[in-house]
Backbone bond lengths (Angstrom), bond angles and torsions (degrees), N, CA, C in turn:
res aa  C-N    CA-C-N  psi(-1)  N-CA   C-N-CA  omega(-1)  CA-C   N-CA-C  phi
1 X - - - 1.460 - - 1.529 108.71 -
2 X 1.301 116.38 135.31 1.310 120.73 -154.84 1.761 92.05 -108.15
3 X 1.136 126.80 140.28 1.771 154.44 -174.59 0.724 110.67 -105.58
4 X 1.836 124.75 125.63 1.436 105.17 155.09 2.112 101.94 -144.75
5 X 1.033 87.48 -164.61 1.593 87.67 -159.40 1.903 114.07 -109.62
6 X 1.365 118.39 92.51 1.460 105.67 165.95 1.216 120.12 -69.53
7 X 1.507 116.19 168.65 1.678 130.90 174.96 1.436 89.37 -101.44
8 X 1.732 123.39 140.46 1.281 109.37 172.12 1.661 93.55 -134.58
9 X 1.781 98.20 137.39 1.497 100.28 166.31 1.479 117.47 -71.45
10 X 1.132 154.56 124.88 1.180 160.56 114.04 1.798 139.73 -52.12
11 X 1.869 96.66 93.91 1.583 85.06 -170.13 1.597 109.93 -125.16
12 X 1.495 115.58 157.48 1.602 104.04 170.92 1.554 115.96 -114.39
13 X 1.393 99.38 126.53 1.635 98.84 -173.15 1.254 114.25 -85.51
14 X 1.657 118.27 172.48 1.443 116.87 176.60 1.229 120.39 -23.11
15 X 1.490 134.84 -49.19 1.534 144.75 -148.02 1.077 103.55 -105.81
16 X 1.375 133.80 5.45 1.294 138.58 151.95 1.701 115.14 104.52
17 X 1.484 92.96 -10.01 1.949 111.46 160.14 1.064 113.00 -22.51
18 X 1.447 145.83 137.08 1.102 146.51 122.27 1.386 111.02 -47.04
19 X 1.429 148.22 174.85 1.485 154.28 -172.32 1.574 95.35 155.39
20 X 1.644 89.67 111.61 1.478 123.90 171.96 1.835 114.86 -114.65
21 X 1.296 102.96 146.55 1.651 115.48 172.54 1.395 95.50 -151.20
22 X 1.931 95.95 158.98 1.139 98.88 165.28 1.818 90.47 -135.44
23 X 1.034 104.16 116.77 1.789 142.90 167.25 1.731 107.58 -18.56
24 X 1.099 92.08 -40.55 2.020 95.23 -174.96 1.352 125.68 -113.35
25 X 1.588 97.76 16.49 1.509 85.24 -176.42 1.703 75.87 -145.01
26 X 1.742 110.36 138.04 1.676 122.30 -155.88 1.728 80.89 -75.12
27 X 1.388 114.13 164.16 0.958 146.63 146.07 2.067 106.91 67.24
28 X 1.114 115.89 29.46 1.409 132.05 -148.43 1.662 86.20 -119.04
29 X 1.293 110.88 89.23 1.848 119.16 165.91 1.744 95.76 -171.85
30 X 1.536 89.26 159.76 1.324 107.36 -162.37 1.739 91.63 -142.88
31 X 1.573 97.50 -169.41 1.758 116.47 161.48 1.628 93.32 -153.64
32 X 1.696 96.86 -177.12 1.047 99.93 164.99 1.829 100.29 165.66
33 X 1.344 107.43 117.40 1.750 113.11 -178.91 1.355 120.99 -4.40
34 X 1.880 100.80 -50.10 1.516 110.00 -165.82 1.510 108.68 -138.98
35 X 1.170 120.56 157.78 1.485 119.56 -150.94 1.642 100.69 -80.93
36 X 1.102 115.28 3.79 1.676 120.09 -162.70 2.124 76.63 -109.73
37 X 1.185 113.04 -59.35 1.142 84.40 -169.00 1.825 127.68 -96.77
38 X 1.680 108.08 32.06 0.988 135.18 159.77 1.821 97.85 -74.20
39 X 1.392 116.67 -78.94 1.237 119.67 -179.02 1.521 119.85 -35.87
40 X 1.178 121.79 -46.20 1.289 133.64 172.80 1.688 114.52 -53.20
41 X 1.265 112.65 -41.67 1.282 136.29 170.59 1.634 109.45 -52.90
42 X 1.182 86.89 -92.93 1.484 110.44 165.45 1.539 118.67 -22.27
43 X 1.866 124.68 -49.40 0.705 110.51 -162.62 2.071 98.88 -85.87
44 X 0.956 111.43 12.40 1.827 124.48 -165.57 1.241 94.64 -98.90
45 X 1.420 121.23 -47.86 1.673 123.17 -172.75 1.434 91.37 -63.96
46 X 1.793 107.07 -82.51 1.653 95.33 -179.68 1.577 128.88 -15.64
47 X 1.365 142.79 -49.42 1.154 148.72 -169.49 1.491 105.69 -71.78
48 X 1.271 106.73 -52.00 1.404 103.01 -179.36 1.903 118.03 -60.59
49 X 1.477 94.85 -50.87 1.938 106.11 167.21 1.100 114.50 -32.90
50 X 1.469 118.91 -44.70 1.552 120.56 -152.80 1.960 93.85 -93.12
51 X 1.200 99.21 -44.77 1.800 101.80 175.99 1.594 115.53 -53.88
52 X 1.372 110.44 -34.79 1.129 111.25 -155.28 1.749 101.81 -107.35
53 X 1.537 112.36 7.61 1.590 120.01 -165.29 1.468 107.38 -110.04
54 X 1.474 106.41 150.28 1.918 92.85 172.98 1.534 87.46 -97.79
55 X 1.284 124.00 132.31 1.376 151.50 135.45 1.213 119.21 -2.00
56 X 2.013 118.60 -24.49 1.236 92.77 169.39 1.562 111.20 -102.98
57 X 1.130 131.90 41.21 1.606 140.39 -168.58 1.638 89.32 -119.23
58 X 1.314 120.22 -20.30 1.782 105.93 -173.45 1.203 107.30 -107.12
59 X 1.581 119.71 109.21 1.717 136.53 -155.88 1.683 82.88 -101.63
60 X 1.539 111.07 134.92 1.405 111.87 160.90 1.923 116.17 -72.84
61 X 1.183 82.75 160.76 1.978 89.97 -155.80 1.797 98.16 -140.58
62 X 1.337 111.09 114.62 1.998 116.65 -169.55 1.387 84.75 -117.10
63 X 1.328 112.17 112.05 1.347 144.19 -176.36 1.661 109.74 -69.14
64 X 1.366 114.31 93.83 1.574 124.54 -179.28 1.197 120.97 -70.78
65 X 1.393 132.22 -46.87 1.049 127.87 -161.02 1.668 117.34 172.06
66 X 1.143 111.43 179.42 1.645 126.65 161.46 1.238 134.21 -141.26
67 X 0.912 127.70 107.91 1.840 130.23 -165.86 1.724 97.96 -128.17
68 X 1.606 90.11 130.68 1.261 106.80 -174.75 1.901 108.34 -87.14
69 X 1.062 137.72 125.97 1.583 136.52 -175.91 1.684 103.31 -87.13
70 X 1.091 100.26 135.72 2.126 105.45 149.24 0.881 93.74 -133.16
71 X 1.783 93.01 129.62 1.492 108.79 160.63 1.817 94.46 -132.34
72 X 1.394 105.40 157.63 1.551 110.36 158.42 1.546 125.44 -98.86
73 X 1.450 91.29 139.71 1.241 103.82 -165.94 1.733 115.64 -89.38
74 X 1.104 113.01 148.44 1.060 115.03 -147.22 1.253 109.06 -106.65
């Protein structure tokens, strides 16, 4: 069985949600109370995306960085 590696966004909203995506594969986001069972989630959607995707819609993606912005709002 062949492995390979997503980048996954991981965010927490106002309500204390976890909310996960992964960027390269369409329609690939989840939630989930707690970040353990975001991942768990997450990793179920992924499986299904990739089963249910043609291969040429999933662009590889080398994860650079994160930089936080301030700007004022106007």
């Amino acid at each position: 069985m062949d492995t390979h590696s997503y980048i996954a966004y991981i965010e927490q909203d106002e309500d204390g949600m976890f909310v996960g995506s992964v960027p390269s594969v369409p329609g690939c986001h989840t939630q989930g109370e707690t970040e353990e069972k975001l991942l768990a989630n997450l990793e179920e959607v992924l499986l299904l995306c990739l089963r249910n995707s043609d291969e040429k819609q999933i662009s590889p993606t080398h994860f650079v960085g994160i930089k936080e912005l301030t700007v004022a709002h106007i």
